[in-house]
NUBAVO-13958 format. One line per field, with one value per atom (N, C-alpha, C): residue number from 0; atom name; x, y, z. Coordinates in steps of 0.2 Angstrom, whole numbers, plus 2048, in hexadecimal, padded with zeros to 3 digits. Example, Ala and Ser with C-alpha at 12.3 -4.5 7.8 and 13.67 -1.06 7.14 Angstrom:
2
nr	[0  0  0  1  1  1]
atom	[N  CA  C  N  CA  C]
u	[842  83E  842  840  844  840]
v	[7E4  7EA  7F0  7F5  7FB  800]
w	[827  827  827  823  824  827]
This chain:
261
nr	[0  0  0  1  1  1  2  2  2  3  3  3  4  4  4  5  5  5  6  6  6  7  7  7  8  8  8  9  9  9  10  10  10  11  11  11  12  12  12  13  13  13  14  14  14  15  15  15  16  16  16  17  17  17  18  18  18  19  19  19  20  20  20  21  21  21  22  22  22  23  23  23  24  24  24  25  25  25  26  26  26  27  27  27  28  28  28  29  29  29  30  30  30  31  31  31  32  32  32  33  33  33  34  34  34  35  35  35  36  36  36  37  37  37  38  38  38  39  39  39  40  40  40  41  41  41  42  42  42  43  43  43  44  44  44  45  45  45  46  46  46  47  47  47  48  48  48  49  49  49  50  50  50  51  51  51  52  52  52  53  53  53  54  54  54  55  55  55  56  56  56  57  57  57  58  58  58  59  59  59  60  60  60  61  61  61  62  62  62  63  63  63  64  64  64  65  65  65  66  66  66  67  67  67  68  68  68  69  69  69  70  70  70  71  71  71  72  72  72  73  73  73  74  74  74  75  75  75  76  76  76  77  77  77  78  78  78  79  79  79  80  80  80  81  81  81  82  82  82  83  83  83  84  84  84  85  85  85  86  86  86  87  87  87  88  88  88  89  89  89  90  90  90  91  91  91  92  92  92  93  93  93  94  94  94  95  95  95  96  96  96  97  97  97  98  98  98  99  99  99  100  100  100  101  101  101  102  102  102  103  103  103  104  104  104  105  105  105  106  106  106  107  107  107  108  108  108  109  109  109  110  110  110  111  111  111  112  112  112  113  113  113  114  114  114  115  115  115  116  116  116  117  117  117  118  118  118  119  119  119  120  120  120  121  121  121  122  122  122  123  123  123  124  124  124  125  125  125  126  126  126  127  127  127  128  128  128  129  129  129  130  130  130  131  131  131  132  132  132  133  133  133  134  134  134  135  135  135  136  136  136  137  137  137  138  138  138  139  139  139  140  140  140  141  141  141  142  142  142  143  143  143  144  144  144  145  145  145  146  146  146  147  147  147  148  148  148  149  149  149  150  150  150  151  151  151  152  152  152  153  153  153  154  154  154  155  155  155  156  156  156  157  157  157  158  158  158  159  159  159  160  160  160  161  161  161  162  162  162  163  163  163  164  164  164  165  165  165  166  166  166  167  167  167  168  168  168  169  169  169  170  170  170  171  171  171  172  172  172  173  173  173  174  174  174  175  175  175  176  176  176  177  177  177  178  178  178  179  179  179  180  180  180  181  181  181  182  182  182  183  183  183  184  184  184  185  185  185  186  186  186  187  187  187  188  188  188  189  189  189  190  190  190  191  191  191  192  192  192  193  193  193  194  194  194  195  195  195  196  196  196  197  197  197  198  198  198  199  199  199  200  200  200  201  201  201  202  202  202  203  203  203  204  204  204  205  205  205  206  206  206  207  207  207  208  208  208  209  209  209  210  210  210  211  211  211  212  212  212  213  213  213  214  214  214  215  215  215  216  216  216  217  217  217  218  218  218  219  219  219  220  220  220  221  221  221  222  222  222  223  223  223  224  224  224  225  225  225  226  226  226  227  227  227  228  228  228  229  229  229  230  230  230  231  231  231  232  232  232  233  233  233  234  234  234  235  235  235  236  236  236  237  237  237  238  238  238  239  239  239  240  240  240  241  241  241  242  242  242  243  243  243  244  244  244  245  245  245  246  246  246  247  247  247  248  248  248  249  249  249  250  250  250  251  251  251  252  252  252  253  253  253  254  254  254  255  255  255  256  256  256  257  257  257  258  258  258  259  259  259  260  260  260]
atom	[N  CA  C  N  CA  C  N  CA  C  N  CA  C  N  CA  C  N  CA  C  N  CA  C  N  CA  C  N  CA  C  N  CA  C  N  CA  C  N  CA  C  N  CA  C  N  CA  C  N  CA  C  N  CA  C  N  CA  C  N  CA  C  N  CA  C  N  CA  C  N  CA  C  N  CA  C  N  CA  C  N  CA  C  N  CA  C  N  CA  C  N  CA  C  N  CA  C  N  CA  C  N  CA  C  N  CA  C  N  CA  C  N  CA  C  N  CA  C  N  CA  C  N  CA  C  N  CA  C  N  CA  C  N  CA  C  N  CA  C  N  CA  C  N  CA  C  N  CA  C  N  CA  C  N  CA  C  N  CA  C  N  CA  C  N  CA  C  N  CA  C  N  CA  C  N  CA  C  N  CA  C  N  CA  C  N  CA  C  N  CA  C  N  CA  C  N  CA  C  N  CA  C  N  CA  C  N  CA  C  N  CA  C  N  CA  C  N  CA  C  N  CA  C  N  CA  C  N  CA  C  N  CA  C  N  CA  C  N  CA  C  N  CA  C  N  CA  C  N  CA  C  N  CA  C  N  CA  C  N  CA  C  N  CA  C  N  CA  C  N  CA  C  N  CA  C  N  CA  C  N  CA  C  N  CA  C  N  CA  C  N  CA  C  N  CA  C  N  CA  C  N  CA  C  N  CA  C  N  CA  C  N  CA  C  N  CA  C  N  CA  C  N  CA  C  N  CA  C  N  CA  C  N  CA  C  N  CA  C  N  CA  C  N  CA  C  N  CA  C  N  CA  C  N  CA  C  N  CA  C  N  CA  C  N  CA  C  N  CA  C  N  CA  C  N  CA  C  N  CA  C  N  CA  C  N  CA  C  N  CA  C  N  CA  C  N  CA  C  N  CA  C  N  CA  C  N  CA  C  N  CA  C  N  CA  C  N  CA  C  N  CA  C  N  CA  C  N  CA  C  N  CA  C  N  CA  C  N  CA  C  N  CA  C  N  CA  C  N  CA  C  N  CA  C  N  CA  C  N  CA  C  N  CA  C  N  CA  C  N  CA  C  N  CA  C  N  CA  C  N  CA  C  N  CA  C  N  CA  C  N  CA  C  N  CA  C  N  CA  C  N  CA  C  N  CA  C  N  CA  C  N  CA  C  N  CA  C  N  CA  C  N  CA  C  N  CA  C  N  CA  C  N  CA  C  N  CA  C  N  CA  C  N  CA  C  N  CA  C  N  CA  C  N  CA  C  N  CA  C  N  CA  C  N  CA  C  N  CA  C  N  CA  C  N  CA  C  N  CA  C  N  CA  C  N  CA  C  N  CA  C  N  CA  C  N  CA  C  N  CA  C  N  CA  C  N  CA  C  N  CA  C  N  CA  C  N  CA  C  N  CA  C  N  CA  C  N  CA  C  N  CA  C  N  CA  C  N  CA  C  N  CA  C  N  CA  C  N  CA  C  N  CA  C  N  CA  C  N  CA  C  N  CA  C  N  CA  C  N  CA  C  N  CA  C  N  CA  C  N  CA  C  N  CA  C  N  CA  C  N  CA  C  N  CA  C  N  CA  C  N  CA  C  N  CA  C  N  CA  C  N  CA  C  N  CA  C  N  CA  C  N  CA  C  N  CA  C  N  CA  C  N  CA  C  N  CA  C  N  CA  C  N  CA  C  N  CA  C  N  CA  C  N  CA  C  N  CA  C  N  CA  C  N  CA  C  N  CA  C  N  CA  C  N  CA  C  N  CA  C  N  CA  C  N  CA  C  N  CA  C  N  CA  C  N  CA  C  N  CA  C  N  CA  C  N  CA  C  N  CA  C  N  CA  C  N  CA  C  N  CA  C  N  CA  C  N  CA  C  N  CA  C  N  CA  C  N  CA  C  N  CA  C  N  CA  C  N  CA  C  N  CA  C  N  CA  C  N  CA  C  N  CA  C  N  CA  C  N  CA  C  N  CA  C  N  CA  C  N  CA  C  N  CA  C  N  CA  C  N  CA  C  N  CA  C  N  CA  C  N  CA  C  N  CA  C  N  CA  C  N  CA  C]
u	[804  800  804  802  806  805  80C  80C  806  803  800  804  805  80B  805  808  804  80B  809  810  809  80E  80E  811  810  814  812  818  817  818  816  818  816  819  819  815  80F  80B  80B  811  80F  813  816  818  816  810  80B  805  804  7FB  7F7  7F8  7F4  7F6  7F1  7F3  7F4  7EF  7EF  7F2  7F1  7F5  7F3  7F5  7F3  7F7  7F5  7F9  7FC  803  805  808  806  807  80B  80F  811  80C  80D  808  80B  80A  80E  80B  806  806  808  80C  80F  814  819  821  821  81B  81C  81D  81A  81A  81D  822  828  82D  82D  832  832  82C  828  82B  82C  82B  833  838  841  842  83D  83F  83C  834  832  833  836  837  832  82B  826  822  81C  816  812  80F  80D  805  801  7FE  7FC  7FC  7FC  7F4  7F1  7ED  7ED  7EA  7EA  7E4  7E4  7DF  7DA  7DD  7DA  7DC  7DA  7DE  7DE  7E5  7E5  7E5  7E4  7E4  7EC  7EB  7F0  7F2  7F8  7FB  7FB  7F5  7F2  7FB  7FC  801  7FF  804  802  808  806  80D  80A  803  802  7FD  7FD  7FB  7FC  7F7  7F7  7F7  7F9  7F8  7FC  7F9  7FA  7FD  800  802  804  803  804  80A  80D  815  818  818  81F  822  827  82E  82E  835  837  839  83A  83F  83C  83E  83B  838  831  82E  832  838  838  840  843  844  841  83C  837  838  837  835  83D  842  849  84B  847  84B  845  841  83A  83B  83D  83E  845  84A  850  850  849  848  844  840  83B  83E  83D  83C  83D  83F  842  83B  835  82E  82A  82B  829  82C  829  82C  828  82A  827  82A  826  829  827  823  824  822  823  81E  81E  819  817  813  813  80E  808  803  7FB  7F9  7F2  7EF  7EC  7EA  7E9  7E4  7DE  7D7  7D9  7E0  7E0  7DF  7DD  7DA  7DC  7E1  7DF  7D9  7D7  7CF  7CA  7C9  7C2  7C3  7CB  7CB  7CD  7CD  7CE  7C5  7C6  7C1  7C0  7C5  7C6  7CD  7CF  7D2  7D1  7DA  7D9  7DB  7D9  7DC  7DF  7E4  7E4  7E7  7E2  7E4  7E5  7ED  7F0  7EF  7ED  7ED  7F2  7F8  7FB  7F7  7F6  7F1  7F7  7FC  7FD  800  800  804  808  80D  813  812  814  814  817  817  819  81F  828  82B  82E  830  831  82A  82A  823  81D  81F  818  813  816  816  80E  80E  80A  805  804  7FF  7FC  7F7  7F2  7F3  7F5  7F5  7F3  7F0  7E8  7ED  7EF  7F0  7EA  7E3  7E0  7DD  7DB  7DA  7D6  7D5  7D0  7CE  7C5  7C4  7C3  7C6  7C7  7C1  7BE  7B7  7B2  7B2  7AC  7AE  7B3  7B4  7B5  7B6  7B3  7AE  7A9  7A0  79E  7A3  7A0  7A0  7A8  7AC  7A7  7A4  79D  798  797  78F  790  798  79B  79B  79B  79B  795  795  78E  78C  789  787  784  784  77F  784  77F  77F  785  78B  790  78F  789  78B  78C  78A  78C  794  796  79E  7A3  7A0  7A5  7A4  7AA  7AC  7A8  7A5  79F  7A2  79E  79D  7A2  7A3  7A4  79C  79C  798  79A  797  798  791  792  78C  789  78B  78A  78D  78C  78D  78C  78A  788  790  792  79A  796  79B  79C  7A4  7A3  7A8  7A8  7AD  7AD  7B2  7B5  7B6  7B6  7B7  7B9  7B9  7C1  7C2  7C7  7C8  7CC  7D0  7D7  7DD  7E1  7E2  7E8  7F0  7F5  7FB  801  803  806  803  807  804  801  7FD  7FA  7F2  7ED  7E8  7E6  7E7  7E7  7DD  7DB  7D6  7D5  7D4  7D4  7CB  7CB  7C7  7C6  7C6  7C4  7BD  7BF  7B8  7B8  7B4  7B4  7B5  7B2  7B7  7B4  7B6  7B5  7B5  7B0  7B0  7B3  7B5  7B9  7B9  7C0  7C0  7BE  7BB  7B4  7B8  7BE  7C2  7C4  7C6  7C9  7C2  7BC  7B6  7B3  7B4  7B2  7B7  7BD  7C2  7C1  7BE  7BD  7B5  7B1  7AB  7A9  7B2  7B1  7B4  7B9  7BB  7B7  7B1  7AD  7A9  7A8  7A4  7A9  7B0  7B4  7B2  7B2  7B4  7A9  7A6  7A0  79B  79D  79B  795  798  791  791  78C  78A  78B  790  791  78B  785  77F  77D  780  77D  783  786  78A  784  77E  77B  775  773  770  773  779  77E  77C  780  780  778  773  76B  769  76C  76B  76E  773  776  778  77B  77B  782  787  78E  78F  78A  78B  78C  787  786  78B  78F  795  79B  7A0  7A6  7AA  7B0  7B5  7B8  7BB  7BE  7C8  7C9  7D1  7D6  7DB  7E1  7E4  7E7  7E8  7EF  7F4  7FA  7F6  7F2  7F4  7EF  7EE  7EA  7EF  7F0  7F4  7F0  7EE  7EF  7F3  7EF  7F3  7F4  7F0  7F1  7E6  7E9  7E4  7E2  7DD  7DB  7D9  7DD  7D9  7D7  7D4  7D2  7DB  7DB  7E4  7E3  7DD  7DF  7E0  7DE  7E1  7E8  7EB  7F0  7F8  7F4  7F9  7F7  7FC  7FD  7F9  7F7  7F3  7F8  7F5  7FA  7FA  802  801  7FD  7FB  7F8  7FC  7FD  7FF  7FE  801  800  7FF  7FA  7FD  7FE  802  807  802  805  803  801]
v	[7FA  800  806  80A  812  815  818  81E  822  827  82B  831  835  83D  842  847  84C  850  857  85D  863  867  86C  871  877  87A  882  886  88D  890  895  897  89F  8A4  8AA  8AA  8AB  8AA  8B1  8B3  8BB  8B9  8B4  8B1  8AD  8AA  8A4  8A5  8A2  8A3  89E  89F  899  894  88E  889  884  884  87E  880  87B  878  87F  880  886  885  881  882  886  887  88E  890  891  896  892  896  893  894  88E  88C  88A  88A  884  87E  879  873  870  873  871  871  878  876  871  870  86C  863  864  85C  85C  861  85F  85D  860  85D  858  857  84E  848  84B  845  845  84A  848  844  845  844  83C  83B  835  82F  832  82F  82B  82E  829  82F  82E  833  835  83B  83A  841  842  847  84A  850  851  854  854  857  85C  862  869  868  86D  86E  873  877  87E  87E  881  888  88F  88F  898  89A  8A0  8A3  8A6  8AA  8AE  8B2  8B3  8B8  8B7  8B3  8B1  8AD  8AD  8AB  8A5  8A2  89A  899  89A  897  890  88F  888  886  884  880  879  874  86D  869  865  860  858  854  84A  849  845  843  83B  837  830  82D  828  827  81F  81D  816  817  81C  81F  81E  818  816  81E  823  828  82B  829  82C  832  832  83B  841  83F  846  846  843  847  847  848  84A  850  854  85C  85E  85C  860  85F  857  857  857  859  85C  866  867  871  872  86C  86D  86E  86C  86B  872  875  879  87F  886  88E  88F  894  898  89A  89C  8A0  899  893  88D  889  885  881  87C  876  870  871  874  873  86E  868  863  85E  857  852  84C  84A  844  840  837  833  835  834  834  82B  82D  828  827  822  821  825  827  829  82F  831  83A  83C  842  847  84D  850  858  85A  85A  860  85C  856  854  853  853  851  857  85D  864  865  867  86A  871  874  87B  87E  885  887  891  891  899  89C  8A1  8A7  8AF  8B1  8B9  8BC  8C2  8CA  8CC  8CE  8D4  8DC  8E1  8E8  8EC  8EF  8F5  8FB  8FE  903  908  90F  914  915  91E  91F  91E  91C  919  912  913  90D  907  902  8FE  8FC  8FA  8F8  8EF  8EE  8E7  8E5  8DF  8DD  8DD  8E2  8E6  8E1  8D9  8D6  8D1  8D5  8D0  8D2  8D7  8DC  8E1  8E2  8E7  8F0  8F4  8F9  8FF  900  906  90B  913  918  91A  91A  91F  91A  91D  919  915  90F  909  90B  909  908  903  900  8FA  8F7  8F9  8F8  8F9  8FC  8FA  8F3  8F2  8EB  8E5  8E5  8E0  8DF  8E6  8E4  8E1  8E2  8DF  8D9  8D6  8CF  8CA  8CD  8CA  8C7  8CA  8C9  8C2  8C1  8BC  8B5  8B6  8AC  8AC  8A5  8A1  89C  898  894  899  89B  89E  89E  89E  89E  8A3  8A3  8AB  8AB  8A8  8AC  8B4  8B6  8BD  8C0  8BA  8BC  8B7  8B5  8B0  8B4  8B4  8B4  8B3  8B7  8B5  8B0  8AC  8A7  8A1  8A0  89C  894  891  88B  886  887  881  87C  875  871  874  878  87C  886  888  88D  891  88C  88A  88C  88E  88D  891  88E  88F  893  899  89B  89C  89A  898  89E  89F  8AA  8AD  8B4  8B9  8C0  8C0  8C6  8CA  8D0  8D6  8D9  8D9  8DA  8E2  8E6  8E8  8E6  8E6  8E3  8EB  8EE  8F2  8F8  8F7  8FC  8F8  8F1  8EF  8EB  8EA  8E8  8E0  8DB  8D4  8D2  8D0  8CD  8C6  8C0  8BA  8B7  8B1  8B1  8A7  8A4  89D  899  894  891  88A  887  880  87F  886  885  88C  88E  892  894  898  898  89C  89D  89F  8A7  8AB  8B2  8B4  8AD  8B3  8B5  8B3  8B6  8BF  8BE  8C5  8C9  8C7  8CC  8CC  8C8  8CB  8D0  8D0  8D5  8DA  8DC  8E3  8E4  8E0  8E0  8E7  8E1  8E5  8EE  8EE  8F2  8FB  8F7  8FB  8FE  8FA  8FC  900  8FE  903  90A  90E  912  913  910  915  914  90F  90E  908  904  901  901  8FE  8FC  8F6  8F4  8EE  8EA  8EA  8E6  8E5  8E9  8E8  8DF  8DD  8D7  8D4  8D3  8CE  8CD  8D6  8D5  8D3  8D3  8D2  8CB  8C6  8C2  8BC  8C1  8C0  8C0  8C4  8C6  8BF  8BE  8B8  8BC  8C2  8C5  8C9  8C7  8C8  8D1  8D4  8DB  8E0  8DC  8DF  8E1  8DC  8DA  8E0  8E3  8E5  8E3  8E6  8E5  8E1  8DC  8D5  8D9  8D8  8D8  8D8  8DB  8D9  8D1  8CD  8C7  8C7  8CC  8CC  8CC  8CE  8D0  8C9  8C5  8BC  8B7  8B4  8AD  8A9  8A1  89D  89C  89C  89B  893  891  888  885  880  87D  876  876  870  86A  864  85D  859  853  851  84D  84E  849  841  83F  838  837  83B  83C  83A  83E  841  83C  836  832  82B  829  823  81C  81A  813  80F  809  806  801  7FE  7F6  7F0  7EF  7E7  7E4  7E0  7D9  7D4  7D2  7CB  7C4  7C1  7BA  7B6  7B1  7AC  7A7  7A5  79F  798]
w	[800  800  800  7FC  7FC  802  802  80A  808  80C  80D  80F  80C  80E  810  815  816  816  811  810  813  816  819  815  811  80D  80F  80D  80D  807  803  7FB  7FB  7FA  7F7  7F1  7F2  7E9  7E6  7E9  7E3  7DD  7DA  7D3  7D0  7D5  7D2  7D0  7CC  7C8  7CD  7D2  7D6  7D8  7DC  7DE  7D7  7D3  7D0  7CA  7C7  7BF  7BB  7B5  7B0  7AD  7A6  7A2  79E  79F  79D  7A0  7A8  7AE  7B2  7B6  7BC  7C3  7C6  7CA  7D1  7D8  7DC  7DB  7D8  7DA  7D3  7CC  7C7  7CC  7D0  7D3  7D6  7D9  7E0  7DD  7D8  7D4  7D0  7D0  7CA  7CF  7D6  7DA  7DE  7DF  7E1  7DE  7D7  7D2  7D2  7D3  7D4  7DA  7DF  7E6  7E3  7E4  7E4  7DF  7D8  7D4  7D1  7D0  7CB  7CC  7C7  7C7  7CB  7CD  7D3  7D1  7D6  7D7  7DD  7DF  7E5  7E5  7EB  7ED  7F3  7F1  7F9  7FB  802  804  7FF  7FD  7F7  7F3  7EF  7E9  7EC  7ED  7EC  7E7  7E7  7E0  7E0  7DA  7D7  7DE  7DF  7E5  7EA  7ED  7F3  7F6  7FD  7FF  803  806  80B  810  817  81A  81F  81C  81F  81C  813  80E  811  80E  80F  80A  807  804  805  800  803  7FC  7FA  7F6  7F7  7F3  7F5  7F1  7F5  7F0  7F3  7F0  7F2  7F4  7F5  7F6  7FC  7FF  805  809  808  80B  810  816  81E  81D  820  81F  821  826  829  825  81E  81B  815  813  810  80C  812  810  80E  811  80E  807  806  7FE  7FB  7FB  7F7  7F6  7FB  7FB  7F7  7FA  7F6  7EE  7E8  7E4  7E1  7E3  7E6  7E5  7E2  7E2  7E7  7E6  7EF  7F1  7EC  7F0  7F1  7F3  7F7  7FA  7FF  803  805  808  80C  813  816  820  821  821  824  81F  820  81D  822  823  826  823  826  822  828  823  825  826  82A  828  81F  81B  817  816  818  817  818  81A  819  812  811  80B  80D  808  80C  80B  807  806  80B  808  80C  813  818  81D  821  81F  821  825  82C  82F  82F  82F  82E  82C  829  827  829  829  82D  826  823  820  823  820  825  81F  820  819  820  81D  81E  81B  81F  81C  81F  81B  81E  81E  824  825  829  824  827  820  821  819  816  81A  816  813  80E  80A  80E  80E  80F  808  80A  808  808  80E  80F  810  80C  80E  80B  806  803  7FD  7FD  7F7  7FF  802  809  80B  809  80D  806  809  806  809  803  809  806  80E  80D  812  80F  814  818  815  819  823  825  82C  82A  82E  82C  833  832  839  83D  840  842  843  84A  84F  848  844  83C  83B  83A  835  83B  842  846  847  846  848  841  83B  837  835  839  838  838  83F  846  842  83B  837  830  833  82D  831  838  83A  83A  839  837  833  830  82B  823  81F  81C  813  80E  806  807  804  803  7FC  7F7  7F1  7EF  7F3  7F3  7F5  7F7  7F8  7F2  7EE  7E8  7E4  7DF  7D8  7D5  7CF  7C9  7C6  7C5  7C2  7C5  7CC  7D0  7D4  7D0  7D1  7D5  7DB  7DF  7DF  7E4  7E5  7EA  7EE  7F1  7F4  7F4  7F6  7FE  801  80A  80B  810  815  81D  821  828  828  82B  82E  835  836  840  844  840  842  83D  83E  838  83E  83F  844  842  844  841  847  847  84D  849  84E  84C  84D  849  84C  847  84E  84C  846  83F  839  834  839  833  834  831  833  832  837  834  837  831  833  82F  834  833  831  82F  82D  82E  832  833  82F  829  827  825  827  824  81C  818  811  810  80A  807  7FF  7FC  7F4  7F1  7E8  7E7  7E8  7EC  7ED  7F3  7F7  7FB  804  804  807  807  801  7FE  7FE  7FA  7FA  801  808  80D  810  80E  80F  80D  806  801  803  807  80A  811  816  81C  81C  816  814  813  80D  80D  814  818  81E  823  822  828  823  81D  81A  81A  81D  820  818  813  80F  810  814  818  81C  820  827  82A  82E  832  830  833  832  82B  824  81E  81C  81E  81B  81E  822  823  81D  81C  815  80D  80D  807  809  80D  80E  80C  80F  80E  805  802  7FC  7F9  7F8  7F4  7EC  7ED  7E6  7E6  7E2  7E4  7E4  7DE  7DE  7E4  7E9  7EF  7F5  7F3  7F8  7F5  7F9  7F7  7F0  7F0  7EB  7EE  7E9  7EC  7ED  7F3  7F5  7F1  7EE  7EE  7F1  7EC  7EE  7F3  7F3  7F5  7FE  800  806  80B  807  809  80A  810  80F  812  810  815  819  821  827  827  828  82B  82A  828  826  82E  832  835  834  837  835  83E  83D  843  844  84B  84B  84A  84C  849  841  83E  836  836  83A  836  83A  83D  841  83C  83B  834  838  833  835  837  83B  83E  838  83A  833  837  82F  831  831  837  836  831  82F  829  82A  82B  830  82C  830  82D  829  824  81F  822]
């Protein structure tokens, strides 16, 4: 039976057209499978917990990948990164149990947009953050975080012509912090659809700048009509934080025994 891999990755997606394949384009999950395939030596496919899109960043992206390859997990990740762009990496790999997935075995997952909030430009760093000089007002965009947990349709917060089987999500936070000259608001959900990170960002946005009302994202949300909702964010200032699974997952099945003939 094949091992079961679980890679922990981080990537600078401000040079990548996204998570997945494009062909044409440079992508992380084409590098990551050009370096698998030196490391593990046979063909392979991996699977993530997401797709990021274009620019979006990750310092604790998930994916599984499955391989024959004798080579101990925990040196895994050095000669997998060794292979690998300097805007990605493998922090860790471990074997999983078999039944792990990243996507389907994911219970939740954290996002944080970054905003620099003061006049000066941000120089180091600037490829990470979204950056607004004028004051943001914080206490708007936490009463308005407030109106995003819950169970409820975000068609109003996807990308046109984004089809799912559903449209339903659970967010289990969406809170807004200052930290020094910058404004981090996180955003926890059991999944999420395309963009609707970024357009609750360029959502609460509008509402610090007095353009809506804390209360009206319950009627956006209510409407189900994308126009309703804000301008969707700049991707530079989004990364996945870390993705959660249940820990029996993520501890390898025991071996069977074989009994004797």
């Amino acid at each position: 039976m094949q091992r079961n891999v679980r890679l922990l990755l981080a990537y600078d997606g401000t040079h990548f057209h996204g998570w997945q394949h494009q062909p044409g384009l440079r992508t992380v999950q084409a590098e990551l499978e050009s370096a698998l395939r030196l490391v593990l030596r046979h063909p392979i496919s991996v699977v993530a917990s997401g797709r990021t899109d274009a620019g979006v960043h990750a310092a604790g992206q998930v994916a599984n990948v499955r391989t024959d390859a004798t080579i101990p997990a925990d040196r895994l990740a050095h000669a997998i990164t060794s292979r690998l762009p300097k805007d990605v990496a493998v922090l860790q790999a471990d074997d999983v149990a078999q039944a792990f997935h990243a996507i389907r075995s994911a219970t939740s997952k954290l996002y944080c947009y970054r905003i620099h909030n003061a006049q000066s430009r941000p120089v180091f760093g600037r490829s990470y953050v979204h950056h607004i000089w004028k004051n943001i007002d914080l206490e708007r965009i936490q009463a308005g975080a407030a109106k995003f947990v819950g169970t409820f349709d975000f068609s109003a917060f996807a990308s046109a012509g984004c089809i799912r089987q559903t449209m339903v999500r659970t967010i289990l936070q969406c809170s807004a912090e200052c930290v020094r000259d910058e404004i981090h608001i996180r955003v926890e959900g059991t999944g999420f659809l395309h963009n609707m990170v970024r357009i609750m960002v360029g959502t609460l946005l509008e509402v610090s700048k007095g353009r809506m009302s804390p209360d009206d994202i319950t009627a956006i949300i209510e409407s189900r009509e994308r126009p309703n909702a804000g301008p969707t964010a700049p991707a530079r200032g989004l990364c996945l934080e870390w993705v959660k699974y249940p820990p029996d997952i993520l501890t390898p099945d025991a071996p069977t025994d074989t009994p004797d003939p």
